[in-house]
Residue frames as a rotation matrix with the C-alpha (Angstrom) as fourth column:
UNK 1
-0.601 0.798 -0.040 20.18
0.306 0.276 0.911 8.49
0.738 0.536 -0.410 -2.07
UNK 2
-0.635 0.530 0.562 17.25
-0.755 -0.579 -0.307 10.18
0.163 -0.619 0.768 -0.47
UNK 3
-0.626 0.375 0.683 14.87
-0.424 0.572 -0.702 8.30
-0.654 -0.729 -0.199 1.84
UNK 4
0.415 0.905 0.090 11.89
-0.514 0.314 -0.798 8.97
-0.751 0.285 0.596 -0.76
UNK 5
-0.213 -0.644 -0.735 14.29
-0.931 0.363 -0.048 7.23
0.298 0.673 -0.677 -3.49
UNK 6
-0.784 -0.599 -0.161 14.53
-0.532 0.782 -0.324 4.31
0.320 -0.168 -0.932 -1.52
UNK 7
-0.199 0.932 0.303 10.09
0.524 0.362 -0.771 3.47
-0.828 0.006 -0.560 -0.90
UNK 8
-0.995 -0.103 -0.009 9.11
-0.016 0.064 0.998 3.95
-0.103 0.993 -0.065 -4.58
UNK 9
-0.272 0.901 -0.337 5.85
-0.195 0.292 0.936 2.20
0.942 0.320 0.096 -4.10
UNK 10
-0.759 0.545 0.356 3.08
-0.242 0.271 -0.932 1.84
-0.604 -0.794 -0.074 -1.30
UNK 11
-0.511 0.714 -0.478 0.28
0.409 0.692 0.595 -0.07
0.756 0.109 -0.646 -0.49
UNK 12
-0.939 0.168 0.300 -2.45
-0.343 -0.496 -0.797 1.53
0.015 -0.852 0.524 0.48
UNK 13
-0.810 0.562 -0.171 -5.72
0.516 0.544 -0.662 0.82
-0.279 -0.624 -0.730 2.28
UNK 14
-0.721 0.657 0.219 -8.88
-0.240 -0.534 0.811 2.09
0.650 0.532 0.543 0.31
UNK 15
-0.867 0.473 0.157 -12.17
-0.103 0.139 -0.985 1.69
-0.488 -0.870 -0.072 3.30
UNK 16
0.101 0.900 0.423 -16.01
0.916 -0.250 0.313 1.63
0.387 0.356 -0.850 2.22
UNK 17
0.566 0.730 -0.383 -15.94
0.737 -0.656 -0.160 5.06
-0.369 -0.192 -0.910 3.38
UNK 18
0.837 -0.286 0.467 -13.49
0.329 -0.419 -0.846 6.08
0.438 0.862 -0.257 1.01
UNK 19
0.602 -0.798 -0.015 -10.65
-0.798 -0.602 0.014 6.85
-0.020 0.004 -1.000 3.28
UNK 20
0.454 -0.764 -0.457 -6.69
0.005 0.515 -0.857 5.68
0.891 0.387 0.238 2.39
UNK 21
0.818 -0.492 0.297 -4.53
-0.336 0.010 0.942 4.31
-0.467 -0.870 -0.157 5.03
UNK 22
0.188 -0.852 -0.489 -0.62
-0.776 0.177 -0.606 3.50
0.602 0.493 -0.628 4.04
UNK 23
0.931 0.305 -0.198 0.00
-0.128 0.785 0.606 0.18
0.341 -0.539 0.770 4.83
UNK 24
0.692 -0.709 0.138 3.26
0.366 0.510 0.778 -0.39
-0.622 -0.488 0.612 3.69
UNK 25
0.736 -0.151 -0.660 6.13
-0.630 -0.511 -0.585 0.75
-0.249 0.846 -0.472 1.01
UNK 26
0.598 -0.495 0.631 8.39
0.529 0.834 0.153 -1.12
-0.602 0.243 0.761 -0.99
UNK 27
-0.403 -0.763 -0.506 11.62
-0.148 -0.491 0.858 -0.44
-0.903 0.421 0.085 -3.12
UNK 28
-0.996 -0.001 -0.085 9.74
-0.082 0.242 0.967 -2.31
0.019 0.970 -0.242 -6.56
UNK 29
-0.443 0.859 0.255 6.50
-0.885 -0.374 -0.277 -2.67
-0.142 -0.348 0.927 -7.60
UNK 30
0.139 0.483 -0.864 6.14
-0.198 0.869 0.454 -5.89
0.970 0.108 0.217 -8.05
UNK 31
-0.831 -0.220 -0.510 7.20
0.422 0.348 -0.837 -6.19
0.362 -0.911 -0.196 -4.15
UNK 32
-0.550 0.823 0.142 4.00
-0.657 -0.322 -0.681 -4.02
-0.515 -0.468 0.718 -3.36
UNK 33
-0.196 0.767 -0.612 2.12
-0.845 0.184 0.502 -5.82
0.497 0.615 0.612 -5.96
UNK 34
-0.377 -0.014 -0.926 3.19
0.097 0.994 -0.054 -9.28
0.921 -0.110 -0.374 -3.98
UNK 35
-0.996 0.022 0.082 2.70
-0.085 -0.242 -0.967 -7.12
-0.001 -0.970 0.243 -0.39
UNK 36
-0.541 0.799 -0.262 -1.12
-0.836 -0.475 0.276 -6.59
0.097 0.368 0.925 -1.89
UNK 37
-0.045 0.611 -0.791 -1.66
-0.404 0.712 0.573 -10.22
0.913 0.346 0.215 -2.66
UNK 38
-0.608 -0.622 -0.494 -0.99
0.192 0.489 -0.851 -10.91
0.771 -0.612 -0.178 0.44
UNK 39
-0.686 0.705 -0.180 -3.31
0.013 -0.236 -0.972 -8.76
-0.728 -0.668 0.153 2.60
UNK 40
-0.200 0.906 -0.372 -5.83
-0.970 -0.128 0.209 -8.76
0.141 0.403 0.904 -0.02
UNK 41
-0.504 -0.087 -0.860 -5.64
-0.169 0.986 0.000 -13.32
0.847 0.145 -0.511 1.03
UNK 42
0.492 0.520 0.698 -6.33
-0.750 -0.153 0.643 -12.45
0.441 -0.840 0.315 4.47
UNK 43
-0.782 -0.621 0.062 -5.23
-0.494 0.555 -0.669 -15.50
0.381 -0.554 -0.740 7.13
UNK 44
-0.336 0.520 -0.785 -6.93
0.658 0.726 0.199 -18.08
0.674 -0.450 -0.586 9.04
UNK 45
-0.242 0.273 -0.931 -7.05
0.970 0.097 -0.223 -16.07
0.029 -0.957 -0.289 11.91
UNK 46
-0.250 0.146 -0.957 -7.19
-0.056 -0.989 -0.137 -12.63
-0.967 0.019 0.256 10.57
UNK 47
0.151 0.475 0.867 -9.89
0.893 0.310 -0.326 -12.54
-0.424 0.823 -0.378 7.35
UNK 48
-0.613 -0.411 0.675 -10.01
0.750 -0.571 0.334 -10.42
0.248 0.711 0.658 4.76
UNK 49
-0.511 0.484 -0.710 -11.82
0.053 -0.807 -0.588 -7.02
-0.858 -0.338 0.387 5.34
UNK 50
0.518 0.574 0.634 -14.21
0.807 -0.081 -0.585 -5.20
-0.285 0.815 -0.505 3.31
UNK 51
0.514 -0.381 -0.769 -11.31
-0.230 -0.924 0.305 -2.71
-0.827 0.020 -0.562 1.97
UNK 52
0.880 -0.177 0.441 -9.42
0.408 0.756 -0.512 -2.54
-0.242 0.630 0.738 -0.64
UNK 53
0.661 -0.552 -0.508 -6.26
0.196 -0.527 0.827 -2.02
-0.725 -0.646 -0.240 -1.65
UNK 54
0.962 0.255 -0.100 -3.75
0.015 -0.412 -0.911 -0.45
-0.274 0.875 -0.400 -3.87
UNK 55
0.000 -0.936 -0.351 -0.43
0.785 -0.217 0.580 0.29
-0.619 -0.276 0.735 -5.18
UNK 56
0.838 0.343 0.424 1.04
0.510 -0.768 -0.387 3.45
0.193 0.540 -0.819 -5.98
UNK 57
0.010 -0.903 0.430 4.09
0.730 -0.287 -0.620 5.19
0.683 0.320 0.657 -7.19
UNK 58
0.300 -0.226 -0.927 5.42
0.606 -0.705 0.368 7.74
-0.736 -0.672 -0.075 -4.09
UNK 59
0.822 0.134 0.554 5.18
0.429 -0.786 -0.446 10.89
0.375 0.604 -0.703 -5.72
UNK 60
-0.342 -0.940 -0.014 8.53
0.725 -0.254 -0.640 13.07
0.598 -0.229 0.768 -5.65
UNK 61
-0.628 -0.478 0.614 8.40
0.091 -0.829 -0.552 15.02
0.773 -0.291 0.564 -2.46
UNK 62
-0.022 0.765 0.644 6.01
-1.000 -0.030 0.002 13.48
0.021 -0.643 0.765 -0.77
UNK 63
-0.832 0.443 -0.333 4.91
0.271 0.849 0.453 9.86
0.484 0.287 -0.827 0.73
UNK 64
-0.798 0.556 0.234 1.58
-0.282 -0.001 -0.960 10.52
-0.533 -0.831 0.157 2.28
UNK 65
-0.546 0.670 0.503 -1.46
0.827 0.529 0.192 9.03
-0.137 0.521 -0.843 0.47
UNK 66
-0.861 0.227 0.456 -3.81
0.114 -0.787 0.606 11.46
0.496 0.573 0.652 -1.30
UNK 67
-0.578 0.795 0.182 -6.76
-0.224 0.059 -0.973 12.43
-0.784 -0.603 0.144 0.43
């Protein structure tokens, strides 16, 4: 099994100024979907931002986030 086989799905970082950061990838999407709720909850010590954030299927032959 190839690498990109094995991160299916990322979670990425959407800014107010429109750019995408990859947070994280996962093997299912409901594991990004749960990685999401998470940083979209934020922490006592570390609030939520003003970003948002996504999941999305890793395209075949690539993971890098779309510009």
């Amino acid at each position: 099994m190839s690498d990109i086989n094995a991160r299916l799905w990322q979670v990425i970082r959407l800014d107010e100024n429109g750019h995408r950061y990859r947070i994280g990838h996962c093997t299912t999407r409901a594991d990004a979907q749960r990685l999401m709720g998470r940083l979209e909850l934020g922490t006592p010590t570390r609030p939520v931002d003003a970003g948002h954030y996504l999941v999305e299927r890793v395209e075949e032959g690539t993971d890098a986030p779309r510009p």
